[in-house]
PANULO-670884 format. One record per residue: residue number from 1; residue in one letter; z, y, x of N, C-alpha, C in turn. Coordinates in steps of 0.2 Angstrom, whole numbers, plus 5000, padded with zeros to 4 digits. Layout:
     k   r    n_Z    n_Y    n_X   ca_Z   ca_Y   ca_X    c_Z    c_Y    c_X
   NUM   A      Z      Y      X      Z      Y      X      Z      Y      X
...
This chain:
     k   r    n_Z    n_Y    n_X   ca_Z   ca_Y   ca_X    c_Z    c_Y    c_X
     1   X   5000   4994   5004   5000   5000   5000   5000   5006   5004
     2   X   5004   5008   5010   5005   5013   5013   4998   5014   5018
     3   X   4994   5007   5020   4988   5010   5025   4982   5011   5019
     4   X   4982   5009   5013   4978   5011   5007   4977   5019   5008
     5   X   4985   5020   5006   4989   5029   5007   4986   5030   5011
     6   X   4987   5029   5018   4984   5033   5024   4979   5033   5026
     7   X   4972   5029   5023   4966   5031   5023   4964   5036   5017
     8   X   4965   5036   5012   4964   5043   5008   4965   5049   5012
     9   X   4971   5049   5014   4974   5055   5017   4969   5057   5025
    10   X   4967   5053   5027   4961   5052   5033   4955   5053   5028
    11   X   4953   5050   5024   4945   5054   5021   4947   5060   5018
    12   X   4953   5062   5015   4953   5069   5013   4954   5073   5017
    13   X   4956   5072   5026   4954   5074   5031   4947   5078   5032
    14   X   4943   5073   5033   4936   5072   5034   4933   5076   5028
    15   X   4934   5075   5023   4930   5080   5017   4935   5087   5021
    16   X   4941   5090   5021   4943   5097   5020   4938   5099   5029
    17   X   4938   5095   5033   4935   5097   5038   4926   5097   5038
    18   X   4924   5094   5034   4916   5095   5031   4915   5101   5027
    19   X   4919   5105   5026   4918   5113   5026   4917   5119   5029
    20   X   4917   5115   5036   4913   5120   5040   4908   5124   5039
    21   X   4903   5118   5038   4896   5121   5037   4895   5127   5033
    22   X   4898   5126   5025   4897   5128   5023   4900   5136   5022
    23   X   4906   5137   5027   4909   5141   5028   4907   5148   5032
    24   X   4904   5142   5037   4900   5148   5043   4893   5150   5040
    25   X   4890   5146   5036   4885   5151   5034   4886   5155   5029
    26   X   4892   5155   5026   4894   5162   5022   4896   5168   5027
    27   X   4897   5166   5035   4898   5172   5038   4891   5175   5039
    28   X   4891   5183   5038   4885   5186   5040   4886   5187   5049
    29   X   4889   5191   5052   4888   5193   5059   4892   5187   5063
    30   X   4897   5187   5063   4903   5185   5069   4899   5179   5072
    31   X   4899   5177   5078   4897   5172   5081   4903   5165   5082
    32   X   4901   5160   5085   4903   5154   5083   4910   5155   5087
    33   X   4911   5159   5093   4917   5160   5097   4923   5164   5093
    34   X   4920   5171   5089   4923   5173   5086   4924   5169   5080
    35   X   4922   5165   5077   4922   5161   5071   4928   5156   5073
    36   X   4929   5153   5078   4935   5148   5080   4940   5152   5080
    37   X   4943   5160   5083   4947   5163   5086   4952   5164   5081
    38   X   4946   5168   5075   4949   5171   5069   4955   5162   5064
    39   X   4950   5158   5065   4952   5151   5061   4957   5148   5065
    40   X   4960   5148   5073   4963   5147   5075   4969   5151   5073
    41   X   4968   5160   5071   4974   5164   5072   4977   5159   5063
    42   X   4973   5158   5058   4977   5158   5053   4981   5150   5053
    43   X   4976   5146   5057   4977   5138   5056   4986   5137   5061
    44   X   4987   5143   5066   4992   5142   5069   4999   5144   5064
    45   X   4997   5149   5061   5002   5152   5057   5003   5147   5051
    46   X   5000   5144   5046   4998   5138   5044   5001   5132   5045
    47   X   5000   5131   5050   5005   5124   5054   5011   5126   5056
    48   X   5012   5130   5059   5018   5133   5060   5023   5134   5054
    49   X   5022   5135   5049   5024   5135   5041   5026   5130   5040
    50   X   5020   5124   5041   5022   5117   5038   5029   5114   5043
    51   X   5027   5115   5048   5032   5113   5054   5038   5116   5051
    52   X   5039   5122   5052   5049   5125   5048   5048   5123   5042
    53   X   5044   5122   5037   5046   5120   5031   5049   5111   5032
    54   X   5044   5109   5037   5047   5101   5035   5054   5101   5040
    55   X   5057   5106   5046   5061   5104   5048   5065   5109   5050
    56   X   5064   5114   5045   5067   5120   5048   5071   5123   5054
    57   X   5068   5122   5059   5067   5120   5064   5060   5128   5069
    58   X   5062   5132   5074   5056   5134   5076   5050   5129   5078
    59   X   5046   5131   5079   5040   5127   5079   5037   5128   5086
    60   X   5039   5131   5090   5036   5131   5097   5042   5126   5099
    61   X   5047   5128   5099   5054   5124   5103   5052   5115   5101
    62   X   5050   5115   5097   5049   5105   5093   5044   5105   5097
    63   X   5038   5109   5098   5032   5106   5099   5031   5104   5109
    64   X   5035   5110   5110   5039   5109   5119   5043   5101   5120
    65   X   5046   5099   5115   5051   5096   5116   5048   5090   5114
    66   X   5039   5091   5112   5035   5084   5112   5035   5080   5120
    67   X   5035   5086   5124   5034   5084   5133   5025   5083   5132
    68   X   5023   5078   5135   5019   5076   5140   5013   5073   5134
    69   X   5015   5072   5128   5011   5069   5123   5012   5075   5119
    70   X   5014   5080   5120   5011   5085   5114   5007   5090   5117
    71   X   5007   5090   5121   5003   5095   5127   4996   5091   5128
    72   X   4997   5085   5128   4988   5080   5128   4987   5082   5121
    73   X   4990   5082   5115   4988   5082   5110   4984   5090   5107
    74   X   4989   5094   5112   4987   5099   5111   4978   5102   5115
    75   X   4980   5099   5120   4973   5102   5125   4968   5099   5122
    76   X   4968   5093   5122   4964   5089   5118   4958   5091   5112
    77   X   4963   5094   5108   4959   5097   5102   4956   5103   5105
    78   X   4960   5106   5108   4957   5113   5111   4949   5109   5113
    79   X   4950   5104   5118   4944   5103   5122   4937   5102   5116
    80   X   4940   5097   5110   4934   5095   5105   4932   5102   5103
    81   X   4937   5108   5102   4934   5112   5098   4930   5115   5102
    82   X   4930   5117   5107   4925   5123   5114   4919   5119   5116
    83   X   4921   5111   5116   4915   5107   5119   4911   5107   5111
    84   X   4912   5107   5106   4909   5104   5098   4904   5111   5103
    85   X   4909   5118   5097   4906   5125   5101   4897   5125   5104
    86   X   4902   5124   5111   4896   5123   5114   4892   5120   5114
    87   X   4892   5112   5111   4885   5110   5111   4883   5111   5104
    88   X   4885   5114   5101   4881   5119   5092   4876   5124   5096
    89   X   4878   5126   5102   4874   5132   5105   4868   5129   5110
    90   X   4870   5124   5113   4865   5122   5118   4860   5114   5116
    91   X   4862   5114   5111   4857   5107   5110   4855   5106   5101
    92   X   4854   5102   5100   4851   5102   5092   4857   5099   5088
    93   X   4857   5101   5081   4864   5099   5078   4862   5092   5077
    94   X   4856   5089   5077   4855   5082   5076   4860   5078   5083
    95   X   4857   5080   5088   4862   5079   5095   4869   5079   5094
    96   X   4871   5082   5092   4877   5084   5090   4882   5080   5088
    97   X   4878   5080   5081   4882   5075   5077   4882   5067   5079
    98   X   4874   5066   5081   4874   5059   5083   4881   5058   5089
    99   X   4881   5063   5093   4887   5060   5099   4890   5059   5098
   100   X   4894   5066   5093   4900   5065   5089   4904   5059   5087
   101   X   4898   5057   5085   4899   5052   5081   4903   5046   5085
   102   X   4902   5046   5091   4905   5041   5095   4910   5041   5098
   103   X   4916   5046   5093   4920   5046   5092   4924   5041   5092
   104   X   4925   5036   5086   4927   5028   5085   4924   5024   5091
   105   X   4921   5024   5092   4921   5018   5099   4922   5020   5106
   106   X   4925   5027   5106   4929   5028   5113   4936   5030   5111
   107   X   4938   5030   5105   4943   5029   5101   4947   5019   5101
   108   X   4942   5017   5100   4943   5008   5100   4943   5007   5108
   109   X   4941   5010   5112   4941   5008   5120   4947   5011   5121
   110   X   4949   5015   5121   4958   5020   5122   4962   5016   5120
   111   X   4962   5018   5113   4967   5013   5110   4970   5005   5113
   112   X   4965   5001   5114   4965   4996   5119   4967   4995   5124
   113   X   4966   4999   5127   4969   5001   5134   4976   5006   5133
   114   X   4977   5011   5130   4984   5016   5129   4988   5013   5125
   115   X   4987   5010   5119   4992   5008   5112   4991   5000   5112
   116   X   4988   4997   5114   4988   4989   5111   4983   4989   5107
   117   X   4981   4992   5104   4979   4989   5097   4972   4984   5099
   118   X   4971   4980   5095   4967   4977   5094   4962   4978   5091
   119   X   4955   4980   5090   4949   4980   5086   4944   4975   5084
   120   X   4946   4975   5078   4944   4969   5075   4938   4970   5073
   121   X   4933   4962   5073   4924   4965   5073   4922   4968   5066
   122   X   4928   4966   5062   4924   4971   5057   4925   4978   5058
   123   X   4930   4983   5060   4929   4988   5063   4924   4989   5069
   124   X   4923   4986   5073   4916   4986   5076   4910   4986   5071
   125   X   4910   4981   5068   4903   4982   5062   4904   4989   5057
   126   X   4909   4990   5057   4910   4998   5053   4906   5003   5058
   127   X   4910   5002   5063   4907   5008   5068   4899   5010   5071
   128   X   4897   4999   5072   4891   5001   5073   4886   5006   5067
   129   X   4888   5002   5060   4885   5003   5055   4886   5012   5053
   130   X   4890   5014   5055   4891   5021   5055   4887   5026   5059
   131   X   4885   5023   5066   4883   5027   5069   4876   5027   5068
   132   X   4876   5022   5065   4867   5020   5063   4866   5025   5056
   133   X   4870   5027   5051   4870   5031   5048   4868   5039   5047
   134   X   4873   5039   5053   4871   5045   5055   4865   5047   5058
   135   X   4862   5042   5062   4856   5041   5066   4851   5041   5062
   136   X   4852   5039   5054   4844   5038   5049   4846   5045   5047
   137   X   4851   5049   5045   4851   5056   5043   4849   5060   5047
   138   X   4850   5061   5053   4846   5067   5058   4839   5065   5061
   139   X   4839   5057   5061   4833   5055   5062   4825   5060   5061
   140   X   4826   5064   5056   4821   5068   5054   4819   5074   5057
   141   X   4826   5076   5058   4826   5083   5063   4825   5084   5069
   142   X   4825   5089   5070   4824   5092   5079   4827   5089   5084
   143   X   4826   5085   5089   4828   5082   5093   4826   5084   5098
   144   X   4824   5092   5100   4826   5094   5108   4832   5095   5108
   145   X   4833   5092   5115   4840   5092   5118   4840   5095   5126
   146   X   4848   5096   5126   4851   5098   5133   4854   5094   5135
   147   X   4855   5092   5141   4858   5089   5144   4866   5090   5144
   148   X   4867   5096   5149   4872   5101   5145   4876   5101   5140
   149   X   4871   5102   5133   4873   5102   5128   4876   5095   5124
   150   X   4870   5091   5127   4876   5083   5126   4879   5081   5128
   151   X   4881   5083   5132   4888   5081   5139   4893   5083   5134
   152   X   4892   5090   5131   4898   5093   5128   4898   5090   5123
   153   X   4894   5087   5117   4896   5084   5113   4900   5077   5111
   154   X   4896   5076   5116   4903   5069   5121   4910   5069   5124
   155   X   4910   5075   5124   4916   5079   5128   4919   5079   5120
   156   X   4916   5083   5115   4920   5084   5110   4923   5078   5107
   157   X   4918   5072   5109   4920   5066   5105   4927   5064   5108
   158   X   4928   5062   5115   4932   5061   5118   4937   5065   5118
   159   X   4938   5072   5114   4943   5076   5114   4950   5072   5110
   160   X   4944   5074   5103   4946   5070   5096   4948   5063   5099
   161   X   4945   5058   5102   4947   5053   5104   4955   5052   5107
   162   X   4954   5057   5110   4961   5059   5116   4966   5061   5111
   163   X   4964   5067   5105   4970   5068   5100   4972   5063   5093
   164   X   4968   5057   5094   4969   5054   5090   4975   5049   5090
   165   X   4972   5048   5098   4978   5043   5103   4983   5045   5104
   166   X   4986   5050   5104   4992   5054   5107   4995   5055   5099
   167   X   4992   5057   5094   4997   5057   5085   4998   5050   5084
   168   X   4995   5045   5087   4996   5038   5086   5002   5036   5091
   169   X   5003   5039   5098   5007   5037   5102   5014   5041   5100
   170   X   5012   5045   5095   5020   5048   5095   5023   5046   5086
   171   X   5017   5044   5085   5019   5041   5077   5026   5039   5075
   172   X   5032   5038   5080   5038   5036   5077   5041   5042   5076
   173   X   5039   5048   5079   5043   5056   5075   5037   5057   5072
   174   X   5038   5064   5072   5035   5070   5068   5030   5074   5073
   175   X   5026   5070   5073   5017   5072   5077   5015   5080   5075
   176   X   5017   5084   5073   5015   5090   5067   5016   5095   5071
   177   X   5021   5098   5075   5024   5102   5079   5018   5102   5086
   178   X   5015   5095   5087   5012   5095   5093   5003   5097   5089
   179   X   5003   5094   5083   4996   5098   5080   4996   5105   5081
   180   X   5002   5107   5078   5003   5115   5079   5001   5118   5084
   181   X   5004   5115   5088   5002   5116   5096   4995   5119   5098
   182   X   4991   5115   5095   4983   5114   5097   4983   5123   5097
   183   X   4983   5124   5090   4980   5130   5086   4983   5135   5092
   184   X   4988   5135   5095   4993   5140   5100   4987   5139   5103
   185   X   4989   5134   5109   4984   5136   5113   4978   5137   5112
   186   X   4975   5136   5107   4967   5138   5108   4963   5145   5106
   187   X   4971   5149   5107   4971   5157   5103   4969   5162   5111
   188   X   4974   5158   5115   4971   5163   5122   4963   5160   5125
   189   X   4963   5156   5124   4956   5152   5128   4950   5156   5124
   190   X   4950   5157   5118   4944   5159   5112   4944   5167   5118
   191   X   4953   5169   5116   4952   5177   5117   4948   5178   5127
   192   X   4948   5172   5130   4946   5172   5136   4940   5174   5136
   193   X   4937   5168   5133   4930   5166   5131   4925   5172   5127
   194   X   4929   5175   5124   4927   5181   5119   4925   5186   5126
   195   X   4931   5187   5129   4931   5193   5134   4927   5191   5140
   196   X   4925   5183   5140   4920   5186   5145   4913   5185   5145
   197   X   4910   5184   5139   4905   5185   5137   4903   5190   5133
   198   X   4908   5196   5133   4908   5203   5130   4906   5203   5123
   199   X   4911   5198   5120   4910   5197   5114   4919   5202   5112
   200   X   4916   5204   5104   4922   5210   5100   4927   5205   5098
   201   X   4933   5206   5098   4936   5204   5095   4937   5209   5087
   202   X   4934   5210   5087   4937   5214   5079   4931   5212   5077
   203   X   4930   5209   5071   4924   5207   5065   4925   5209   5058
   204   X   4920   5210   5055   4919   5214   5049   4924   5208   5044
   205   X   4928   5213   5040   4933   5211   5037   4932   5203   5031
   206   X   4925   5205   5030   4923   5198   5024   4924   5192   5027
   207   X   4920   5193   5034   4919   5189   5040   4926   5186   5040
   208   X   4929   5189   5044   4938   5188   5045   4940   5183   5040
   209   X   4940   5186   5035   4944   5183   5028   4940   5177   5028
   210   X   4935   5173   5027   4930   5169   5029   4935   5162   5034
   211   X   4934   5164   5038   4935   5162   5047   4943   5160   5045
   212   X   4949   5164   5042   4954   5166   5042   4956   5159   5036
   213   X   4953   5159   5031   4951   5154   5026   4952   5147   5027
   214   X   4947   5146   5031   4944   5140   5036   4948   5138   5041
   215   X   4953   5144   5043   4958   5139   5047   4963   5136   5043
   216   X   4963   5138   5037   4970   5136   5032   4968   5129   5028
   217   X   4963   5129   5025   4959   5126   5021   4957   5119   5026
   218   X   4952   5121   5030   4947   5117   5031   4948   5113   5038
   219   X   4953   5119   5045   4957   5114   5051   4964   5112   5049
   220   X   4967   5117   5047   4975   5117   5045   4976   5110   5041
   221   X   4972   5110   5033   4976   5106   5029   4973   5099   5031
   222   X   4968   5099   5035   4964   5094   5037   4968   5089   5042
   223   X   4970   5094   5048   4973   5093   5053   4983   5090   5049
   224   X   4983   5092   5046   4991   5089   5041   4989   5083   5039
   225   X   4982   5083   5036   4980   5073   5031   4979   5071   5034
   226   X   4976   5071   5041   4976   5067   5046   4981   5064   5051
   227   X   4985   5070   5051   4994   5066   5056   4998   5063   5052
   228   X   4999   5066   5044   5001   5060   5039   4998   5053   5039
   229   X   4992   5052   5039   4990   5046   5040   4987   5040   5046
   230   X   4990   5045   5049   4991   5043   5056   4998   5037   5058
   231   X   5003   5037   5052   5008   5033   5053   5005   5024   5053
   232   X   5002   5024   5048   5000   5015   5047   4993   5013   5051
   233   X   4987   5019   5049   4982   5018   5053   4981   5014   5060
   234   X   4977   5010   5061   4975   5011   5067   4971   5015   5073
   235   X   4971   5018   5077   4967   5023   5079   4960   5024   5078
   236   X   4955   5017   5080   4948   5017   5079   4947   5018   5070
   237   X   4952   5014   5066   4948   5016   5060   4950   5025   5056
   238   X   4957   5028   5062   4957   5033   5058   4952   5039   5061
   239   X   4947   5036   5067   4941   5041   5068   4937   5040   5065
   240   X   4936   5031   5063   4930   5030   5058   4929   5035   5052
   241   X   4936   5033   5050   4935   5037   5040   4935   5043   5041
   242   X   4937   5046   5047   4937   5053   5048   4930   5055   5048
   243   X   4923   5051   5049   4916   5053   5048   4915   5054   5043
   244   X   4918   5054   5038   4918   5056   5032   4914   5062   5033
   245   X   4917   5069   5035   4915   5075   5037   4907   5075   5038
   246   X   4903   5073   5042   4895   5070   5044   4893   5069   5039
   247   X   4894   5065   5034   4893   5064   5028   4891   5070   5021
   248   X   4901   5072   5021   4901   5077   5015   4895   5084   5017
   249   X   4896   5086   5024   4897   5091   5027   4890   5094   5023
   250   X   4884   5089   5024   4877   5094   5022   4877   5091   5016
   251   X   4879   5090   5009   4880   5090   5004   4883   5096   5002
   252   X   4888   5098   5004   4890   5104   5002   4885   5110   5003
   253   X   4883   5110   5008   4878   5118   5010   4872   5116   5003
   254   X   4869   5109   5002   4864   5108   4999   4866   5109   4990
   255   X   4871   5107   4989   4874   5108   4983   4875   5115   4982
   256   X   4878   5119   4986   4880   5126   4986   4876   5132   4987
   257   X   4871   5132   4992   4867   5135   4997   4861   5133   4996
């Protein structure tokens, strides 16, 4: 009953995080770095909320006193979001997603090796069948690529990979203080990245509230169903259902937009 529970709570992940898409194409100006920075500032304050709500407790002091698996779990995410970023920028989103997508099988490789877990072939046949999915949907699309650009999407995948393993290896506490975490750090790295490719930090107010939306909604509550259901899961299937997102994500813009 409870790993039932905790896959809902992993596809409802995957759906709130497959609003992306259609989020960023309701921004008119702001770029993809600005677009992460504004969603980072709301998604920190956001988790940080849920963090004192569930233990009344400051939320940086809990997320310090994760030690050495909250700080992976932290960078980690950082790493998926910047490497995603950049290969949205440097190669086709067909590229993209397909890399992404291989997520779950360097998530069943980790896990194996970090946790124990075992992966069983029907999760291997999920996975492969998965990525064959993805593979007949972009199939149609632009398939110039960068070399560059797919590094990073492989990067992105191994991030998530990275952060999937570390909520899994803290799973006997409260994993949530160390998600919060991500959204902190990823707030001076953006403002880095902003300043040195002479990008504004200030963006048109619509833009903002947009951006500002998307970190509450679509990474924050996302990022909450997916640590929740991180207790029973097994690692590889909670990146599997987490592809959920690839799926909803252009349904939405085509439904919407």
């Amino acid at each position: 009953m409870a790993l039932n529970r905790d896959a809902i709570f992993i596809l409802l992940a995957g759906l709130c995080w497959s609003l992306s898409g259609i989020g960023v194409r309701l921004i008119e100006d702001a770029n993809v770095w600005q677009i992460v920075l504004y969603r980072s500032i709301s998604m920190s304050f956001f988790l940080g909320a849920i963090v004192f709500y569930m233990t009344g407790s400051n939320p940086i002091k809990l997320a310090l006193e994760k030690g050495a698996v909250g700080w992976v779990c932290g960078f980690a995410l950082v790493l998926s979001y910047v490497a995603g970023v950049f290969a949205l920028q440097t190669t086709s989103v067909a590229n993209t997603l397909l890399l992404f997508s291989t997520a779950p099988f360097q998530t069943a490789i980790l896990a194996r090796i970090f946790l124990g877990e075992i992966v069983r072939w029907r999760t291997w046949t999920a996975i492969g069948v998965s990525l064959l999915g993805v593979l007949i949907m972009v199939g149609g699309q632009e398939t110039q690529s960068h070399i560059s650009g797919d590094l990073a999407a492989l990067t992105a995948a191994l991030g998530f990979a990275v952060f999937t393993i570390s909520v899994r290896k803290g799973r006997a506490g409260n994993m949530m203080p160390a998600v919060f975490w991500s959204g902190v750090l990823c707030l001076p790295v953006m403002v880095l990245i902003c300043l040195s490719t002479g990008t504004s930090l200030i963006i048109k107010p619509m833009d903002a509230s947009i951006a500002l939306l998307l970190g509450i909604i679509q990474m924050g509550l996302g990022l909450v169903l997916f640590t929740i259901g991180s207790k029973t899961m097994p690692a590889a299937k909670m990146t599997l259902l987490a592809l959920s997102e690839v799926f909803f994500a252009p349904l939405w813009v085509w439904l919407f937009l």
